[in-house]
N, C-alpha and C positions, 0 to 999 in steps of 0.2 A: 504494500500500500504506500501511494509515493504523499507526499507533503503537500501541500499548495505551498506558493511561494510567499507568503504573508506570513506563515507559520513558521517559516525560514527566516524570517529576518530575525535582525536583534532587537532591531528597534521600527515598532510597529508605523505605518504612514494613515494618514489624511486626507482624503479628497479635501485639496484646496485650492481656489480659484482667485489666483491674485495676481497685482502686475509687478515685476521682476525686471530687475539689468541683472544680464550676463556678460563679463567682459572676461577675453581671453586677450593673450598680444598682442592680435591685429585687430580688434574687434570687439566695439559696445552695441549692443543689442536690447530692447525693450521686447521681454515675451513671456507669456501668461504660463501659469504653475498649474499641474497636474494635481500634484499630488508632493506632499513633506513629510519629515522623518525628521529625527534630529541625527540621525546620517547621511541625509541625503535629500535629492529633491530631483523632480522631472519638470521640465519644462516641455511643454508644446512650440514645437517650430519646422517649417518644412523645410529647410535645409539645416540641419542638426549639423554642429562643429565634428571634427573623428575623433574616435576612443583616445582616451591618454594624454589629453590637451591641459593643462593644467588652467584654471578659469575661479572667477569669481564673479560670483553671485550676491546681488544688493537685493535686502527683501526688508520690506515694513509691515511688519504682522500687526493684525489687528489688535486695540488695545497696548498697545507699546510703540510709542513714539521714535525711537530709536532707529536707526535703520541700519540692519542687520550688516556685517561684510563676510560672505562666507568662502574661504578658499574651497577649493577643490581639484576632481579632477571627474573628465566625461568617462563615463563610466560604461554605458552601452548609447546606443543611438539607433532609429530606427528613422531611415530616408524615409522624408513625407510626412513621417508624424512628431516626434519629439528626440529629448534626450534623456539620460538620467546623469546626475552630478554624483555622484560622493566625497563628502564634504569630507577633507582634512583634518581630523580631531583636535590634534596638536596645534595645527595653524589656525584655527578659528577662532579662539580667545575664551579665555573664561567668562567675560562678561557678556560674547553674542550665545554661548554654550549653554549658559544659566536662563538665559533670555528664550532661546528656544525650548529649554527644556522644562520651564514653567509654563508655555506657549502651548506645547505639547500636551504634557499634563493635564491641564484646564481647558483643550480644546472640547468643542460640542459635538464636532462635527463626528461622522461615521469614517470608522476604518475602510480604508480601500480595498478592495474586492481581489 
């Protein structure tokens, strides 16, 4: 009996619908959130950057004025539809860490499928 992939993670995601910068080396982009984790995050875009790009992500979560800076790196991609980021544990800071992961916590919303 195999797992679904939700069960699989560590840290469970969120359908979330926000607007988001993604900047990589060559490239600032403005594009809308799938779905967040406090490892990670997908964004929707039809030309998605390629695996292993190292990039950061700006996000203002609702309720926290702050705006988040989260390293990473693109994690998978799928042409046409989005990306996944996983965020850098280490390089994200304790203060956007804490911020997400009370964000998390007290979210309403429903688990991703």
């Amino acid at each position: 009996m195999s797992r679904s992939p939700e069960s699989r993670r560590a840290c469970p995601r969120v359908l979330l619908r926000l607007e988001a910068a993604y900047e990589d080396p060559a490239n600032q982009v403005f594009l809308t959130t799938r779905d967040l984790s406090e490892s990670g995050i997908y964004l929707w875009a039809s030309e998605p950057p390629r695996e292993g790009v190292a990039v950061r992500v700006l996000l203002e979560l609702p309720g926290h004025p702050a705006i988040l800076r989260l390293p990473g790196v693109v994690a998978r991609r799928e042409p046409g539809v989005g990306f996944a980021v996983a965020f850098d544990r280490e390089d994200v800071g304790d203060q956007a860490s804490s911020t997400l992961r009370e964000f998390m916590r007290g979210s309403q919303l429903s688990p991703s499928q």
